[in-house]
N, C-alpha and C positions, 0 to 999 in steps of 0.2 A: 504493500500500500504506500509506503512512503515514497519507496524507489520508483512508483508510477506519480506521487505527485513531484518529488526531482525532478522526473525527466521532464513532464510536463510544465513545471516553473523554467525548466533550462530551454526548452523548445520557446516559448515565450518569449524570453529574454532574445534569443537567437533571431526570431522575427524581428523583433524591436529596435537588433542594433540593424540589420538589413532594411528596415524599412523606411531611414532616414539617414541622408548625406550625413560623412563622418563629421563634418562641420559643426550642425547641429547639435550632435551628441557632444561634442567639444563645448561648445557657447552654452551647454542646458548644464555640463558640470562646470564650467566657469560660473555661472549665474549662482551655482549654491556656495561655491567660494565665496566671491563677491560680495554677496549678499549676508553668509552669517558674517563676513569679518563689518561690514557697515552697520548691521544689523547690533553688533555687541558695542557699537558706540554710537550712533547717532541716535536711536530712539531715546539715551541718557544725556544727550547732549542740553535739554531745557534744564533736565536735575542739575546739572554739574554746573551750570550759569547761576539757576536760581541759589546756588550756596555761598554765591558773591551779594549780601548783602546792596551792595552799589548800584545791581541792576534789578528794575522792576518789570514783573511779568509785562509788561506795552514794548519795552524793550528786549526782553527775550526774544518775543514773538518777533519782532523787527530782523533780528540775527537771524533767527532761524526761517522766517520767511524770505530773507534776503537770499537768499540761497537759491528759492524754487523763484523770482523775479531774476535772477541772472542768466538762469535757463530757460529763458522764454524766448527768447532769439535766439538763442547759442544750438538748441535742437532742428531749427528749419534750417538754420545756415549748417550745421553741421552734417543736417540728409541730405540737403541737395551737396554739397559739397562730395559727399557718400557717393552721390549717382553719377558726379562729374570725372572723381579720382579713385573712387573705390572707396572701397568699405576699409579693409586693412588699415590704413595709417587715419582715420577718423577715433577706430576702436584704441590703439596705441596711443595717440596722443590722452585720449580719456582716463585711460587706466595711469599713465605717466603723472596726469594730472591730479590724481585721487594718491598717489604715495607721496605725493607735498604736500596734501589738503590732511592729512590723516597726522602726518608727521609734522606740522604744524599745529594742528589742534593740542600736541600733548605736549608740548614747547609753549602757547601761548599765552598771556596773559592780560594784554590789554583786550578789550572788548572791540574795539576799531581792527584788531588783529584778527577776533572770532567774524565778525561780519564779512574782510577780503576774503577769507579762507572758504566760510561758507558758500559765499556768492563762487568763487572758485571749484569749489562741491558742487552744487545745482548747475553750472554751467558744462563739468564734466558729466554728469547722471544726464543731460538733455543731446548732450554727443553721442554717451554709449548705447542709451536705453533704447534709443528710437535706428540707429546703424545696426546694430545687432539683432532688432525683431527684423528687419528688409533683409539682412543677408540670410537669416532663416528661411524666409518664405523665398528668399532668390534660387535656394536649393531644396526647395519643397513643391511637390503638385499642389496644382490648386484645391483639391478635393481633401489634401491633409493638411491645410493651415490650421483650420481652428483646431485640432487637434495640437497639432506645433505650436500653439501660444498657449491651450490649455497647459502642454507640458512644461514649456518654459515659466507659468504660471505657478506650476506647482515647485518647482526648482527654488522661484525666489521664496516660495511659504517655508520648501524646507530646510533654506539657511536662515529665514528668516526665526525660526522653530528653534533652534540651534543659539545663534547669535546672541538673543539676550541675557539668555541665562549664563552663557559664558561670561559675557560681558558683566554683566553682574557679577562675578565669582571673580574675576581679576579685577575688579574697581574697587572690592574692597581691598586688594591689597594698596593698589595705587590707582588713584585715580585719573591718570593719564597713561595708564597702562592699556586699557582697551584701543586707545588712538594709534599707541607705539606700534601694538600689533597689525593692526587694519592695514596700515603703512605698510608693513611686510608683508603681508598676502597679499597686496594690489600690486605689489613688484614680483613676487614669485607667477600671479598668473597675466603678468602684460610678458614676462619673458618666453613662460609654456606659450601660451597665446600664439605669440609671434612664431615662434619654433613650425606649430603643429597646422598653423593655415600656410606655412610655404609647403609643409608636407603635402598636405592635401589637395595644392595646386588655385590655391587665393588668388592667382594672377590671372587664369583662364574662366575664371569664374566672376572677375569684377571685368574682364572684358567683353563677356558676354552680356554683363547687364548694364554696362556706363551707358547713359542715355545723351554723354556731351552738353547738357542743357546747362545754361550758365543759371548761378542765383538767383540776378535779377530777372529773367525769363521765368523760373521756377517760382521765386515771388510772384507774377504778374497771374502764373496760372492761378494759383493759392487766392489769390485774393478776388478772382473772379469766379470759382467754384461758391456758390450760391448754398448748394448742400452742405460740403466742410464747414462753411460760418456756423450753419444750425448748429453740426456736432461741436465744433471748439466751444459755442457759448454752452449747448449741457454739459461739455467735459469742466468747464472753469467752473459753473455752479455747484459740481458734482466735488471738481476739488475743494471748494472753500470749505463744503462739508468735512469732505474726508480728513482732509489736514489735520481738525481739529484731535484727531485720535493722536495722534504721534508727539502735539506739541499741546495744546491745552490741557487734555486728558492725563496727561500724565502729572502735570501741576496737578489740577484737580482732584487726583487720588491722592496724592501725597499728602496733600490738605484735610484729606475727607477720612482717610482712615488710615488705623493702626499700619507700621509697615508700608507705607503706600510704595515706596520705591520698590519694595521686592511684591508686591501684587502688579504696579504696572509691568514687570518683567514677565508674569506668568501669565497675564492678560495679552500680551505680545507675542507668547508662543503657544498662547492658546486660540490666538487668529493664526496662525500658520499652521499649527498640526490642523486646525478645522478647514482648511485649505487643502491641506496637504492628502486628505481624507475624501473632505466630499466633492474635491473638484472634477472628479472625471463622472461620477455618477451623475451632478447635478448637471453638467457640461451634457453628457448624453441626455438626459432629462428635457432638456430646454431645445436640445439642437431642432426639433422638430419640431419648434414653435417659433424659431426665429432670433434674430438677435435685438430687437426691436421689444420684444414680448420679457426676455429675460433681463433688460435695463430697466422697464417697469417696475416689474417685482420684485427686481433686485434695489429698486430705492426705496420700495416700501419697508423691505428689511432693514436697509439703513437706518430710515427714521424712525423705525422700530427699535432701532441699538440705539440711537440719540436718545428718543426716550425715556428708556432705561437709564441708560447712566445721569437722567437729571431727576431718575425718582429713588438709583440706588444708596445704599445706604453700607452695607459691606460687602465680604470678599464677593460670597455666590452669588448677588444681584448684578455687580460690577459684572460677571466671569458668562452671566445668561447675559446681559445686555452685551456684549462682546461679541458672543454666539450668532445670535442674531444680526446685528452688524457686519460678520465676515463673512454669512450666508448673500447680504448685498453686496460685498464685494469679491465673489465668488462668479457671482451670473452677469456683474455690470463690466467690469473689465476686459476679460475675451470678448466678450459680444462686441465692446468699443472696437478693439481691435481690427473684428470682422467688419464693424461696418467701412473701418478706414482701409482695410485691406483690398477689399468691395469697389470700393469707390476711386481708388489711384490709379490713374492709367501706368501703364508697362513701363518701365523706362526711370517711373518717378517715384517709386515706394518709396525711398528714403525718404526723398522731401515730403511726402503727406504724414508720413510716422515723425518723420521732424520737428515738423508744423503740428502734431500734435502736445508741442513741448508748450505752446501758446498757453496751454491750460493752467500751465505755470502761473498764471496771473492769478488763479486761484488759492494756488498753496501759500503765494507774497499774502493775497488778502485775506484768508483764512486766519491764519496766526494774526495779524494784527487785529483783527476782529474779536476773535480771540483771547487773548492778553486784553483789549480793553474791557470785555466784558467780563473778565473773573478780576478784572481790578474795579472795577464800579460797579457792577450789581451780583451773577454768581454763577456758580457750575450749571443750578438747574433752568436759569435762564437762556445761558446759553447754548447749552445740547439743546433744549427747545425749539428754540429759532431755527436753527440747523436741521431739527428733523424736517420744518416747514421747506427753508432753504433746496435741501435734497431734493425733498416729492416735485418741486417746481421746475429743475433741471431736467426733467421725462421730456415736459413738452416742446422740449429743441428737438430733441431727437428724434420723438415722431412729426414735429415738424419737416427737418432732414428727410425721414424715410418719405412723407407726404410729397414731397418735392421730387423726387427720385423716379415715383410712381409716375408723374406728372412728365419728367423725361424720358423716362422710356418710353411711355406710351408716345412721346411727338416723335421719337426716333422711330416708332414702327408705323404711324404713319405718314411720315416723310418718305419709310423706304416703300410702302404702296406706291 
């Protein structure tokens, strides 16, 4: 019996790694690198600010949203740039940029030092995050993408799962010890990295897909795609939401209960392992309703975790409010994905995954939103707002998809 489930798990496996370009499997185990070594300092990076007395949460939030404002340009100039020279040396400079940014966090001390740095941070995450999903799908059929961003979905949960708790367990000794690290795994995997896409043949593969289009060309398309506006403005409403988990929330528990630093650790890897778990079921669940259908319901969960954390009170309210919340960000993310994936003509993936960095302007305004409101009125005010916030971001979307409808149909009867 066992030796028939082996072989059975190993046949699996064996499909799995044949079924997608080595590339892929490369980038899906860089992603859980990546990811837990970011993951065991940035989500403590409000903690470790707020224990300077000097700075007040309005200003946290400033730092830490500065970061996802420097990446809001730096992702569409960095796709298209992607589509003009390849992917290769966009990913490389990112990763180059994240072992300064890590290794100055744990060196720094003036606050004007935290804000270059960060902003430095957000500008390389808006290079890597949106180059790396286009070269994925560049070596993917069409019919297994959403598949291939589910997986890479699951990858970030499961260093994200990983990450904090480490991170936590080395912050007590020194609390720039998590930073120290992160630095050293972003330079062990920009060097594998590099290594293992000249193996693979990174140079006949970004020649196949450079489309030559200059910036300013790629801007001009960007901004006259009519449908992308609808998504960037759900994606930025969606962020202002979300943000507030990573940077309010974690003040917020700190304040609100016992231990709050080691509950926001477990409430961190208890959205990743609930990622890590139901995202391929709920993924198959939803694919046959569309991705339209599962951004819906997947913000109703949101604001069903907003909710929660503005009526919870300890650990297990906190831990079911979370639940809930990761179940929206489970069905809304891939589906975003797809709809951008959907929507970019050949040539230009990069730049529409790049131009998806816009949404940055929601993570900048999230945190200050944020910070001003658990500095003037409180936690349960402002999850509140936010659940409202979320449910409102739906109707870009189906706005987008309404438009979409509305082009196709002229394109087929233009070809009558």
């Amino acid at each position: 019996m066992f030796a028939a489930i082996k072989e059975n798990g190993t046949a699996r496996l064996s499909r799995f790694v044949q079924e997608y370009h080595p590339i892929v499997h490369v980038l899906l185990i860089g992603t859980v690198l990546a990811r837990a070594a970011s993951s065991m300092s940035m989500p403590f990076l409000a903690i470790y600010l707020s224990r300077d007395p000097a700075l007040s949460p309005l200003l946290i939030g400033a730092i830490v949203g500065l970061g996802s404002l420097a990446g809001t340009a730096g992702g569409f100039v960095g796709g298209a740039l992607s589509d003009r020279l390849g992917r290769k040396r966009i990913l490389l400079i990112a990763l180059f940029g994240w072992v300064v940014v890590f290794g100055g966090f744990a060196i720094a001390k003036a606050p004007i030092l935290f804000m270059l740095l960060n902003m430095l941070n957000g500008l390389c995450r808006s290079l890597y995050e949106p180059v790396s999903q286009a070269l994925m799908a560049d070596v993917t059929e069409k019919s297994k993408r959403l598949k291939v961003f589910s997986l890479r979905y699951i990858a970030i949960n499961v260093g994200v799962a990983v990450g904090p708790l480490v991170g936590a367990y080395f912050g007590t000794m020194q609390a720039s010890l998590p930073f120290m690290i992160t630095s050293g795994i972003y330079l062990f995997y920009m060097i594998v990295l590099y290594v293992l896409l000249q193996w693979f043949g990174i140079r006949r593969i970004e020649g196949e897909q450079r489309s030559g289009i200059t910036v300013r060309a790629a801007c001009g398309v960007i901004v006259k795609d009519k449908v992308f506006r609808f998504y960037t403005a759900g994606a930025i409403v969606g962020a202002v939401g979300y943000s507030q988990m990573t940077v309010s929330l974690s003040q917020y528990v700190e304040k609100s209960v016992t231990e709050g630093a080691a509950l926001f650790a477990l409430l961190m890897s208890l959205n990743a392992v609930t990622v890590v778990i139901l995202q391929v079921p709920l993924s198959r669940l939803f694919e046959k309703f569309g991705p339209m259908t599962a951004i819906a319901v997947g913000s109703c969960m949101f604001a069903a975790g907003d909710v929660g954390y503005a009526l919870s009170s300890g650990w297990t309210s906190f831990m079911i409010s979370m639940f809930l919340f990761t179940i929206g960000e489970i069905l809304t993310y891939p589906a975003g994905n797809v709809l951008i994936d959907r929507l970019a003509p050949e040539g230009m993936r990069g730049t529409y995954f790049g131009a998806q960095s816009f949404s940055s302007i929601g993570h900048f305004a999230g945190p200050l939103i944020g910070g001003y409101m658990l500095a003037r009125w409180s936690g349960e005010t402002l999850f509140s707002l936010m659940a409202a916030v979320t449910l409102s971001g739906t109707y870009f979307y189906w706005k987008g998809q309404e438009m979409t409808k509305i082009v196709h149909k002229t394109h087929k009867n233009s070809e009558k």
